[in-house]
C-alpha positions in Angstrom: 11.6 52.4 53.0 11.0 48.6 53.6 13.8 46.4 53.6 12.7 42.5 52.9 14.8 39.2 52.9 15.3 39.9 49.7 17.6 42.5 50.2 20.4 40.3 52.2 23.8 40.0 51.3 26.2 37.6 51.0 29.3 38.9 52.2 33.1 37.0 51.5 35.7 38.0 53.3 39.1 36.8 51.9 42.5 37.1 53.2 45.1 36.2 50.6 48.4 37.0 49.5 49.5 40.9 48.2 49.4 39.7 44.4 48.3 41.0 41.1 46.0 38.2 40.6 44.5 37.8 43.6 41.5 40.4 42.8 41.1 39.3 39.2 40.6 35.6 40.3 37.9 36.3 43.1 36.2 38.6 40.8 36.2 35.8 37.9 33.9 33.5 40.0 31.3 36.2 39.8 31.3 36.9 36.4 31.3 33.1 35.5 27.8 33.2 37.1 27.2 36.7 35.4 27.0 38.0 39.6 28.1 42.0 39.5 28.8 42.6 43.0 27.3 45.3 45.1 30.2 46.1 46.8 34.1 45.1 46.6 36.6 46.7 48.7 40.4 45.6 49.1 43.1 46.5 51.4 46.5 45.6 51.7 48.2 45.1 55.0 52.1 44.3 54.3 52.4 40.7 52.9 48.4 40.3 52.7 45.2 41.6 50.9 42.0 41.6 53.0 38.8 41.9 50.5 35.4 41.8 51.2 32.8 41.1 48.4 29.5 41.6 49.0 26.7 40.1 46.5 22.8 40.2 47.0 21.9 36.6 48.2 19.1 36.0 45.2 21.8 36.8 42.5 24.2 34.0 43.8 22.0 31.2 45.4 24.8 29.3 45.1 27.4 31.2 47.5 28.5 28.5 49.5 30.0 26.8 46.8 31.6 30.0 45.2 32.9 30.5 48.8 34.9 26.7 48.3 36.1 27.6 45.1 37.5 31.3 46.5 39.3 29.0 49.1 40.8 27.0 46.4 42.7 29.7 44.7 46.3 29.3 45.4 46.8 33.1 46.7 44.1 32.5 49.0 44.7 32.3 52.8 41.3 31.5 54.0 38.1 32.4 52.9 35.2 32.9 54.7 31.1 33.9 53.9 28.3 34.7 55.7 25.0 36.2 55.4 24.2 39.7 56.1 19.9 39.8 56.8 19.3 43.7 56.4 17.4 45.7 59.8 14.0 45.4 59.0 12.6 48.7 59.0 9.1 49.9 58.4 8.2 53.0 56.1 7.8 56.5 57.5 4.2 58.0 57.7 
């Protein structure tokens, strides 16, 4: 199987605090840009909730700004994103 830059993933990693909203208002900013992420995976570590959202870069060409707006919700601790490029591998055969 080929993977292409079309494949890469945005991933946004968020620290924020262990509250019931947190997850609902990270998730919002995707489906506001009707974004279903590939992956979302949350953990909570006493006081905190460590997330990690990962979306395919064409579906939210946008993710620097959503990565602003995650920073800006008031549970939020910090909020980071980069890019994840895939290994480029070439097909078997």
């Amino acid at each position: 199987m080929t993977m292409t830059r079309d494949d890469a993933q945005v991933l946004f990693h968020v620290v924020g605090m262990a509250d019931t909203n947190l997850l609902p208002r990270l998730l919002e900013h995707f489906c506001l840009r009707d974004v279903v992420p590939e992956r979302v995976s949350a953990e909570r570590q006493g006081d905190e909730m460590r997330v990690t959202i990962a979306v395919r870069r064409d579906d939210c060409p946008e993710w620097e700004m959503v990565a602003r707006k995650l920073g800006q919700i008031f549970v939020v601790r910090s909020a980071l994103a980069s890019l994840a490029e895939p290994a480029l591998q070439s097909a078997a055969g």
